[in-house]
N, C-alpha and C positions, 0 to 999 in steps of 0.2 A: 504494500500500500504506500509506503513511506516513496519507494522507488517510481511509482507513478506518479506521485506528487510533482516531485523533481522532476521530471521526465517532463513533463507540462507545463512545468515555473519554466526550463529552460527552452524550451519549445516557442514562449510565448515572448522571451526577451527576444529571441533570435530574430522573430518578427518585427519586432517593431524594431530595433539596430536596422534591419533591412529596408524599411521604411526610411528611417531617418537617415539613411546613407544614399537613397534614391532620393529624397528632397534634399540632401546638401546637391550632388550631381546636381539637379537640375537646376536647382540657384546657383550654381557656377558656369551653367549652359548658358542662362538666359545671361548671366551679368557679362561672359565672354560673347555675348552678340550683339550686348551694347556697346562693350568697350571696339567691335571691329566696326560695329556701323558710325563710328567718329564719335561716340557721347565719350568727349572725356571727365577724367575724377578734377573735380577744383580741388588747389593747394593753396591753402594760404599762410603767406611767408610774414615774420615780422621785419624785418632787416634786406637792406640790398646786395647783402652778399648770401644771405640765404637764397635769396631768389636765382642769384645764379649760382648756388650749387645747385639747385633745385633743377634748373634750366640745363646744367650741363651734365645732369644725371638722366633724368628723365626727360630732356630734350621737349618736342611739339606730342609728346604722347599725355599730357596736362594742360591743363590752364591755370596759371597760377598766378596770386594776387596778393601785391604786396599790401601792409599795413603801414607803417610808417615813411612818405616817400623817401626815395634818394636824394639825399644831400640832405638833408634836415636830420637836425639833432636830433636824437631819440630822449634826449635827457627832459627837454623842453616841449615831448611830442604830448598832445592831449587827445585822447581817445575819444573818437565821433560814433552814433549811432550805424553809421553805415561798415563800421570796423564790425561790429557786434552781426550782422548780416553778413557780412562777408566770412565769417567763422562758422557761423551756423550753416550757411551752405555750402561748407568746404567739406571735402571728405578726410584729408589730410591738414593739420597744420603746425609748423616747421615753428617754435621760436625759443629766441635764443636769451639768456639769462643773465648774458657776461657783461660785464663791464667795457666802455670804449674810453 
């Protein structure tokens, strides 16, 4: 009796693992159909030399958007509403903590 128990606990995980492995596949089908038909992942960078690592890693396969422009202080920089949207629809974002 004990032995059928188990036999059917494990029968039953086995299932749904199979399950769960056929819905990962297919969320990595559909998201590799997006990434071929041009929707690229937004990056958003703090700093301009993020952005070109950013740029010389992953090249035209992102769009990526800086926060603080180039050539302005970062010391002096004040955060706008449109920084706060520009995170929220990033998929990635890159920032740096160090002192200039």
């Amino acid at each position: 009796m004990l032995m059928l128990v188990l036999l059917v606990a494990c029968g039953k995980a086995s299932t749904e693992t199979k399950e769960t492995v056929a819905e990962t596949n297919t969320q990595a089908s559909e998201e590799s159909k997006e990434n071929t038909a041009g929707d690229k992942k937004n990056v958003v960078v703090t700093h301009s030399f993020l952005q070109d690592m950013t740029e010389q890693i992953a090249g035209d396969t992102v769009n990526i958007e800086l926060i603080i422009p180039a050539g302005e202080d970062p010391h002096l920089y004040v955060a706008k509403p449109e920084d706060y949207t520009k995170l929220k629809r990033s998929r990635f974002s890159f920032i740096s903590w160090s002192t200039f």
